[in-house]
Backbone as XML, in Angstrom:
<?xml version="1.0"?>
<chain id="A" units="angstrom">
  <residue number="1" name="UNK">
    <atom name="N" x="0.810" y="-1.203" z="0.000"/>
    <atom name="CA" x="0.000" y="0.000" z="0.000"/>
    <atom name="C" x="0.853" y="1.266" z="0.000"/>
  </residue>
  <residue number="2" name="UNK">
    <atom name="N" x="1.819" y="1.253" z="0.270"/>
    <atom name="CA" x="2.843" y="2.054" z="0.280"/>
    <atom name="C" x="2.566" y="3.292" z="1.163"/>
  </residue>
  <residue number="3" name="UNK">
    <atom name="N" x="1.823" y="3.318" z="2.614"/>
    <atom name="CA" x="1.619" y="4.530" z="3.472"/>
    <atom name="C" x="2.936" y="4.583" z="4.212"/>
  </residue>
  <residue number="4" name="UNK">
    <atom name="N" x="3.743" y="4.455" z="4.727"/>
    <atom name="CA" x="5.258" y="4.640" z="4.796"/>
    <atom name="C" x="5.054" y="4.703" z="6.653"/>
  </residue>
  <residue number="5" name="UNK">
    <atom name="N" x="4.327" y="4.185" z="7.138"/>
    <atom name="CA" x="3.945" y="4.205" z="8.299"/>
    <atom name="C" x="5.017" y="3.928" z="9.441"/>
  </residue>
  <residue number="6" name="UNK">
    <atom name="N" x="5.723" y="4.232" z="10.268"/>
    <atom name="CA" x="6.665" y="3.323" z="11.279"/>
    <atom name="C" x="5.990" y="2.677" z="12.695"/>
  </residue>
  <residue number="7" name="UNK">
    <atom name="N" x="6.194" y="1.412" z="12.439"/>
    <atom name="CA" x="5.698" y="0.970" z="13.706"/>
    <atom name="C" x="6.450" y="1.074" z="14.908"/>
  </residue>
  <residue number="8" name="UNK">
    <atom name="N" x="5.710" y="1.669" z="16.639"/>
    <atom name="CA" x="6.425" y="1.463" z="17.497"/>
    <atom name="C" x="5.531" y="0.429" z="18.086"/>
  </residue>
  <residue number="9" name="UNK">
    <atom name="N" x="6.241" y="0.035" z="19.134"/>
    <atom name="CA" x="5.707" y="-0.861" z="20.106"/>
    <atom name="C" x="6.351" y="-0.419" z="21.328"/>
  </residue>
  <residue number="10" name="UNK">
    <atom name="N" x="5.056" y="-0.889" z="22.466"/>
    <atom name="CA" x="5.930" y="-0.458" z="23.790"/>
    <atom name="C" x="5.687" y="-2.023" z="24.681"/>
  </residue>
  <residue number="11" name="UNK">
    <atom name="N" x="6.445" y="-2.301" z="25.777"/>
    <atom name="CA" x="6.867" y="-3.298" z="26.225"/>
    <atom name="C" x="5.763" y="-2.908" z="27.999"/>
  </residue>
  <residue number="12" name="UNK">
    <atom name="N" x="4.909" y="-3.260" z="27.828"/>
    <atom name="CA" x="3.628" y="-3.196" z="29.018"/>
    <atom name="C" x="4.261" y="-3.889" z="29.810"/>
  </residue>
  <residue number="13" name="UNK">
    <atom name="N" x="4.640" y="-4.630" z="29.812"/>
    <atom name="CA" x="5.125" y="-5.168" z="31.017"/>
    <atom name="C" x="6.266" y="-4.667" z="31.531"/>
  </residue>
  <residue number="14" name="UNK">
    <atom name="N" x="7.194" y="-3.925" z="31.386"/>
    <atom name="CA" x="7.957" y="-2.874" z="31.650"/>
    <atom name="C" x="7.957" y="-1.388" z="31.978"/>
  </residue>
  <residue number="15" name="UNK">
    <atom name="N" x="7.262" y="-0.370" z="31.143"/>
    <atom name="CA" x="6.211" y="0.713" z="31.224"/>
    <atom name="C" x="5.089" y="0.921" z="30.251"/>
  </residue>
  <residue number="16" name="UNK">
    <atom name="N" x="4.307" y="2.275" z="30.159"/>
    <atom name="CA" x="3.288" y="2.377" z="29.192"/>
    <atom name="C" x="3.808" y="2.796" z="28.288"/>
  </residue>
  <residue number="17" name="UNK">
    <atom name="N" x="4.717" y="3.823" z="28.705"/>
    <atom name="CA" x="5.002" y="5.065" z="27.679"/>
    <atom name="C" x="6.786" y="4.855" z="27.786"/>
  </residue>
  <residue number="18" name="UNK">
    <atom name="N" x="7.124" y="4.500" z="26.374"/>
    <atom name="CA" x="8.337" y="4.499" z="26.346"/>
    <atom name="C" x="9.468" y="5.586" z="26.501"/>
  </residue>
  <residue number="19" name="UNK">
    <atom name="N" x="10.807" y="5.121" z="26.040"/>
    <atom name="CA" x="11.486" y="6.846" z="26.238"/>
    <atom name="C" x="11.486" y="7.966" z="25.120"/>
  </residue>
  <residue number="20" name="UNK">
    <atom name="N" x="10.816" y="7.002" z="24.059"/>
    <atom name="CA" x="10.543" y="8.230" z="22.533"/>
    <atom name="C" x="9.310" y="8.638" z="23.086"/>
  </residue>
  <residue number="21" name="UNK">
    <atom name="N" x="8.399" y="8.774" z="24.067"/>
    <atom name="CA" x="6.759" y="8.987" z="24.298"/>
    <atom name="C" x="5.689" y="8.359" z="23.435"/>
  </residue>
  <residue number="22" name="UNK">
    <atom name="N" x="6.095" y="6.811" z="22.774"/>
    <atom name="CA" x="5.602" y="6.048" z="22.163"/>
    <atom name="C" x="4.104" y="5.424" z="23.895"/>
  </residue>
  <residue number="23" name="UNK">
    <atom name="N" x="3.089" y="5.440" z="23.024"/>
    <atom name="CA" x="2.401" y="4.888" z="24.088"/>
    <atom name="C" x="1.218" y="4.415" z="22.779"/>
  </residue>
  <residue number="24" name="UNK">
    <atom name="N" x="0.167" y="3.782" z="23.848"/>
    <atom name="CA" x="-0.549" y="2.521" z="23.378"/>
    <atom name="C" x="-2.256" y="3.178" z="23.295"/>
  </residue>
  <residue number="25" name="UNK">
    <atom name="N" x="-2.470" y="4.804" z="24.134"/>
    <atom name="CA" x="-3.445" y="4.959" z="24.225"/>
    <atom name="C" x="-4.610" y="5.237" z="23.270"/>
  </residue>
  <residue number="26" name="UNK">
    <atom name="N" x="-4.079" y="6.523" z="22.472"/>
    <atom name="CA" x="-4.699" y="6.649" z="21.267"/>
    <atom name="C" x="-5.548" y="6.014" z="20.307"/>
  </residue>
  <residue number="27" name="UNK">
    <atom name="N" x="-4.356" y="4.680" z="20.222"/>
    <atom name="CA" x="-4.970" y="3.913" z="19.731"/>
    <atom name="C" x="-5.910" y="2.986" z="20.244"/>
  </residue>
  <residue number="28" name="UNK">
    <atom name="N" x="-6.089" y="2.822" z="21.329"/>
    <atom name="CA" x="-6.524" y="1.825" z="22.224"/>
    <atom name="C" x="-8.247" y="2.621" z="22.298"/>
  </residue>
  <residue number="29" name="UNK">
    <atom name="N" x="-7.709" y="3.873" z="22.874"/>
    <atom name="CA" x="-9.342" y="4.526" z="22.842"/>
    <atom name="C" x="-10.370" y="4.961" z="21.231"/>
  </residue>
  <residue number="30" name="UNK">
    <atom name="N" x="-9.477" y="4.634" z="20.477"/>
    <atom name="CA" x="-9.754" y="4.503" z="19.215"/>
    <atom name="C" x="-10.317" y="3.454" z="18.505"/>
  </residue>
  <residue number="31" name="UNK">
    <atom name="N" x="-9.796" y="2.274" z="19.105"/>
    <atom name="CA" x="-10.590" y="1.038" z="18.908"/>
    <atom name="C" x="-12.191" y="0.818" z="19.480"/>
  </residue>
  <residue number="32" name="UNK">
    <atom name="N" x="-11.499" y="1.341" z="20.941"/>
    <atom name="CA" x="-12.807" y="1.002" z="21.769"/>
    <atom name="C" x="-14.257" y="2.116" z="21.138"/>
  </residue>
  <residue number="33" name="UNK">
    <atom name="N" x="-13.799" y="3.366" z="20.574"/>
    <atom name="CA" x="-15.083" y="3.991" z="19.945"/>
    <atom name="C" x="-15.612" y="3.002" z="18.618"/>
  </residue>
  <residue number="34" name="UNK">
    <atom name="N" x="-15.039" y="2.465" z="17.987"/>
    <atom name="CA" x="-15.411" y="1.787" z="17.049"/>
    <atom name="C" x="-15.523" y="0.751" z="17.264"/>
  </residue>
  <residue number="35" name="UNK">
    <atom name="N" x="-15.607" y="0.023" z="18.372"/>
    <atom name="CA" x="-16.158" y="-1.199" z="18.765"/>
    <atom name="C" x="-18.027" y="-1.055" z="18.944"/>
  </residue>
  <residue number="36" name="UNK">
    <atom name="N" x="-17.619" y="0.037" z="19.855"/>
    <atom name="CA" x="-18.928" y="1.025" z="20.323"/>
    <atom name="C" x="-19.919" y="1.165" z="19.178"/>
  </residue>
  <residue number="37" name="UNK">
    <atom name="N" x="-19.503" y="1.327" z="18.392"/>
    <atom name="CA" x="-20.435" y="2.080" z="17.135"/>
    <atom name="C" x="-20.435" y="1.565" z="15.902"/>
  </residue>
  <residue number="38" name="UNK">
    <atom name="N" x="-19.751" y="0.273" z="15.890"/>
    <atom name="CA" x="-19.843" y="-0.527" z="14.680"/>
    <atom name="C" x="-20.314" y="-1.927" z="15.104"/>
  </residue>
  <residue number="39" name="UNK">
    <atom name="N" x="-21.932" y="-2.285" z="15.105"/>
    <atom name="CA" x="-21.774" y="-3.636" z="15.136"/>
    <atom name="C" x="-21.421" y="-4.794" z="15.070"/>
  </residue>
  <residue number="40" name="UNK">
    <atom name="N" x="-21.101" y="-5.821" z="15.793"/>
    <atom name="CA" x="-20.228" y="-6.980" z="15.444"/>
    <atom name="C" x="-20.425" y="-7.511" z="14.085"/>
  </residue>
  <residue number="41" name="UNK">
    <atom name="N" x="-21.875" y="-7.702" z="13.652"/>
    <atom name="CA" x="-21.588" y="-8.230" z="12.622"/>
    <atom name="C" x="-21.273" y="-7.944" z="11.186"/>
  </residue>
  <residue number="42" name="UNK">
    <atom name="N" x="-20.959" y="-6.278" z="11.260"/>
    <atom name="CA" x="-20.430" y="-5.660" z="10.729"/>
    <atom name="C" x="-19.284" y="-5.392" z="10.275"/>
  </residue>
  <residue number="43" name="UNK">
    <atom name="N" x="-18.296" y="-5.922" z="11.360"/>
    <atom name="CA" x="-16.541" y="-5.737" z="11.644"/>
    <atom name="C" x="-16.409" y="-6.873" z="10.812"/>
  </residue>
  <residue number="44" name="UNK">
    <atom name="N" x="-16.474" y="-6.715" z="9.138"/>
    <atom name="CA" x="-15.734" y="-7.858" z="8.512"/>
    <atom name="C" x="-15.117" y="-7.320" z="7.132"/>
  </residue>
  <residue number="45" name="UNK">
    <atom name="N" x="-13.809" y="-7.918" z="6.732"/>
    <atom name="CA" x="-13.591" y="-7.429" z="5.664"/>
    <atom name="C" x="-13.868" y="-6.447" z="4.285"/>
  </residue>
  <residue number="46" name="UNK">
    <atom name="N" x="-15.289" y="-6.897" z="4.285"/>
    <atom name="CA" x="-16.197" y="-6.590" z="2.915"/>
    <atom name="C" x="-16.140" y="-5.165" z="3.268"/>
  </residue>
  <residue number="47" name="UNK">
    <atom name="N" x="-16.939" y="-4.665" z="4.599"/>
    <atom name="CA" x="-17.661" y="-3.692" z="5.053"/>
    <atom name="C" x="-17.158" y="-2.594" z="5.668"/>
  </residue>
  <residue number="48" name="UNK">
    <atom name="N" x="-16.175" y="-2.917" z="6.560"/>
    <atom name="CA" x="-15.306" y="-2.650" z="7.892"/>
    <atom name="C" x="-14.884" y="-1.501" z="7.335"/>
  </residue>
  <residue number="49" name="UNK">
    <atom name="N" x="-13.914" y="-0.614" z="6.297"/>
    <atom name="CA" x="-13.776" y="0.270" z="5.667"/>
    <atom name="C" x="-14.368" y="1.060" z="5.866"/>
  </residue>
  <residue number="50" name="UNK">
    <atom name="N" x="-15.425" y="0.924" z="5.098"/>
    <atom name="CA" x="-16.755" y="2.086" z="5.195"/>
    <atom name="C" x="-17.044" y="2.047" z="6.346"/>
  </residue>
  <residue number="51" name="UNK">
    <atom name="N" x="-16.842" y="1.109" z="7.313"/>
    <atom name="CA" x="-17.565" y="1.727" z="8.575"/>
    <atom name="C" x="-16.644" y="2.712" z="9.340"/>
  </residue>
  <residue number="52" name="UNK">
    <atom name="N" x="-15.424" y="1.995" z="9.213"/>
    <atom name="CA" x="-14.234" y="3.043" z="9.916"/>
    <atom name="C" x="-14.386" y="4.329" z="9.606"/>
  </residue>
  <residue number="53" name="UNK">
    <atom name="N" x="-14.573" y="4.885" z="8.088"/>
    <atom name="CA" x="-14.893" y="6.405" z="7.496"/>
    <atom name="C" x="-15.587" y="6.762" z="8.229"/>
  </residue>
  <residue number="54" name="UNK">
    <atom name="N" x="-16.773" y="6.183" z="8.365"/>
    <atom name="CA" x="-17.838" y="7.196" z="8.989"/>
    <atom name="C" x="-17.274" y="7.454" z="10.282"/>
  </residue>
  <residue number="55" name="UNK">
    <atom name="N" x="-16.958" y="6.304" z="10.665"/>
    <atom name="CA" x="-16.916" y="6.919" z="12.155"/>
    <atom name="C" x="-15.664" y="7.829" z="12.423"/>
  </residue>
  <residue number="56" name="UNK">
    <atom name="N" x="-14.568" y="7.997" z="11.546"/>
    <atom name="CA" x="-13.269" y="8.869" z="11.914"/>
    <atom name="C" x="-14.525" y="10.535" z="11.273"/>
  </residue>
  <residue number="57" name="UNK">
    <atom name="N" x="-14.724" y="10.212" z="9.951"/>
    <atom name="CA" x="-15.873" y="11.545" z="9.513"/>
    <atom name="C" x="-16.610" y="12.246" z="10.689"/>
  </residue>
  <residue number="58" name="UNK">
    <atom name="N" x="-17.935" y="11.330" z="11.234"/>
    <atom name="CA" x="-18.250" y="11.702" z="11.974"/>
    <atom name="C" x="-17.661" y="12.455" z="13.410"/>
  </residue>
  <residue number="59" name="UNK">
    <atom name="N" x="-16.238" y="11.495" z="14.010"/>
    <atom name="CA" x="-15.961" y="12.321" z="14.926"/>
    <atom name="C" x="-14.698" y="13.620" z="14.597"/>
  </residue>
  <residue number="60" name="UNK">
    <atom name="N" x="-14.992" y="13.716" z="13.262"/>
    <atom name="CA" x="-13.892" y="15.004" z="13.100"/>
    <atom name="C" x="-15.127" y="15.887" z="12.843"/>
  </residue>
  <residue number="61" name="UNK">
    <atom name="N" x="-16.532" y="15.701" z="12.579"/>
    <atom name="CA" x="-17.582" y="16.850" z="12.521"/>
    <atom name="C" x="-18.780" y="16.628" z="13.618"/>
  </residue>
  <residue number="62" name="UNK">
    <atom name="N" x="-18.048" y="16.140" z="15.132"/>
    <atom name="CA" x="-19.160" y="16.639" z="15.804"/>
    <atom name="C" x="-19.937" y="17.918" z="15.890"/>
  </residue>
  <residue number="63" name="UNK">
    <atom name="N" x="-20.838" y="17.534" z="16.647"/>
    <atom name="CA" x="-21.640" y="19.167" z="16.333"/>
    <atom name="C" x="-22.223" y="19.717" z="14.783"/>
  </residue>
  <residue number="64" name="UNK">
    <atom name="N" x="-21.284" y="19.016" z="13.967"/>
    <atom name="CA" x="-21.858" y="20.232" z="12.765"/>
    <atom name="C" x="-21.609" y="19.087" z="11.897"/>
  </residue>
  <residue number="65" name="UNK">
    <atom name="N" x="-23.148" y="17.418" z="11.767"/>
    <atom name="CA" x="-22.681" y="16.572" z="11.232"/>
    <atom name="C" x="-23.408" y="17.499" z="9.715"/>
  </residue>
  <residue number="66" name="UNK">
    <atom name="N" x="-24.472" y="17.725" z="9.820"/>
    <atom name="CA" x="-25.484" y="18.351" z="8.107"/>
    <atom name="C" x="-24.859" y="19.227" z="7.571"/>
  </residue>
  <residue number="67" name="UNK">
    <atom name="N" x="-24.551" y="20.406" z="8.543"/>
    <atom name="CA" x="-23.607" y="21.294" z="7.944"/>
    <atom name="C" x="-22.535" y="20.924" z="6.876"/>
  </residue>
  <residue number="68" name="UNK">
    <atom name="N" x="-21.373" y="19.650" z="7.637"/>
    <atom name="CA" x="-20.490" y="19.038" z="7.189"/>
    <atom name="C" x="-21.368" y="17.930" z="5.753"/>
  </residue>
  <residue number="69" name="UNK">
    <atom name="N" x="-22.276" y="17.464" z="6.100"/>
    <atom name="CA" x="-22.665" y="16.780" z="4.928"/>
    <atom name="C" x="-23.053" y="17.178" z="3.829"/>
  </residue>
  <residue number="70" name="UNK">
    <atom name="N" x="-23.818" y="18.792" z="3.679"/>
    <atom name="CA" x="-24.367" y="19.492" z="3.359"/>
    <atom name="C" x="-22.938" y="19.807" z="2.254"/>
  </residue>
  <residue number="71" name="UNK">
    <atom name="N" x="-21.567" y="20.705" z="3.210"/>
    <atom name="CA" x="-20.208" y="20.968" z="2.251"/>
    <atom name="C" x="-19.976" y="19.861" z="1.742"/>
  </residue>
  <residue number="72" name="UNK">
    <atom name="N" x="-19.844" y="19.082" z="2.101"/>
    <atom name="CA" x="-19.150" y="17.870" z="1.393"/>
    <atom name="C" x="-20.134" y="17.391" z="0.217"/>
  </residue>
  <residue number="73" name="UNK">
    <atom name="N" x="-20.776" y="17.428" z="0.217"/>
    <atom name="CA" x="-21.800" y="17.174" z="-1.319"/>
    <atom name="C" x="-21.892" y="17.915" z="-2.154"/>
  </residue>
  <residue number="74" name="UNK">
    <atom name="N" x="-21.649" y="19.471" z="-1.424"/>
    <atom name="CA" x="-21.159" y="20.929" z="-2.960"/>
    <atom name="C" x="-20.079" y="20.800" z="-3.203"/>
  </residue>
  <residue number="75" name="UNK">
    <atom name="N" x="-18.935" y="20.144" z="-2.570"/>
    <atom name="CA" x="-17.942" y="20.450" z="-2.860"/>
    <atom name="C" x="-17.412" y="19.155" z="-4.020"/>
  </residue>
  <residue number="76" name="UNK">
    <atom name="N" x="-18.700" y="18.422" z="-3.555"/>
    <atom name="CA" x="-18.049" y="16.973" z="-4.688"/>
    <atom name="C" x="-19.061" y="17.158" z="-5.922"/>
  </residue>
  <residue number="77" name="UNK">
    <atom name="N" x="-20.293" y="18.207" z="-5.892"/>
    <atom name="CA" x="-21.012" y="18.615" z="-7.323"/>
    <atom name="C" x="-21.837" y="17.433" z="-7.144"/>
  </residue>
  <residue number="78" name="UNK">
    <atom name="N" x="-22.579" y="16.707" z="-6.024"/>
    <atom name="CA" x="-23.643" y="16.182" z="-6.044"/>
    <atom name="C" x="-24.668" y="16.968" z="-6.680"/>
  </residue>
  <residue number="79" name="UNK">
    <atom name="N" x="-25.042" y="15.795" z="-7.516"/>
    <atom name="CA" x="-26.244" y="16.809" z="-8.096"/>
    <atom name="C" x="-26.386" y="17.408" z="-9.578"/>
  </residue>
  <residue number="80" name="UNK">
    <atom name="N" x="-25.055" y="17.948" z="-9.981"/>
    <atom name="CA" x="-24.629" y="18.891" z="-10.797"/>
    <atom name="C" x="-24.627" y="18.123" z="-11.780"/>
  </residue>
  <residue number="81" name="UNK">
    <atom name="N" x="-25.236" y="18.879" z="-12.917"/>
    <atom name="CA" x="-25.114" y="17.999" z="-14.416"/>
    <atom name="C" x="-23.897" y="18.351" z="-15.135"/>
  </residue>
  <residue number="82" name="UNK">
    <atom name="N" x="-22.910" y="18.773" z="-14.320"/>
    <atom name="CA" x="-21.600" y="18.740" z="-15.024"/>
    <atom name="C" x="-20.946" y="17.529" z="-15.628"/>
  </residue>
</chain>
């Protein structure tokens, strides 16, 4: 896929937060919202994608989900017989 990502890992059984400030939380409370809000029988290959979008979408436009849905459909020319 080529996202150039670096993996850390931290050693829990030693501390949380390593000496680069590598830690486990972020991600951890990140899972657990999308455990929350994506049904089990949902979490499968086919689907799982699209569900992740919404839910990173949604929580980068709390508060202002129509607003945000509303731009995002002019800005992609829903609609438009272009």
């Amino acid at each position: 896929m080529g996202m150039n990502y670096t993996h850390h890992s931290v050693n829990h059984s030693k501390e949380f937060v390593d000496d680069d400030g590598n830690h486990t939380n972020n991600m951890e409370a990140s899972w657990r919202t999308i455990k929350m809000k994506v049904p089990t029988r949902k979490r499968n290959h086919n689907v799982l994608q699209e569900h992740l979008f919404e839910v990173m979408w949604r929580n980068q436009n709390v508060g202002e989900i129509w607003f945000s849905l509303l731009t995002a459909l002019r800005e992609i020319g829903y609609g438009n017989a272009e």
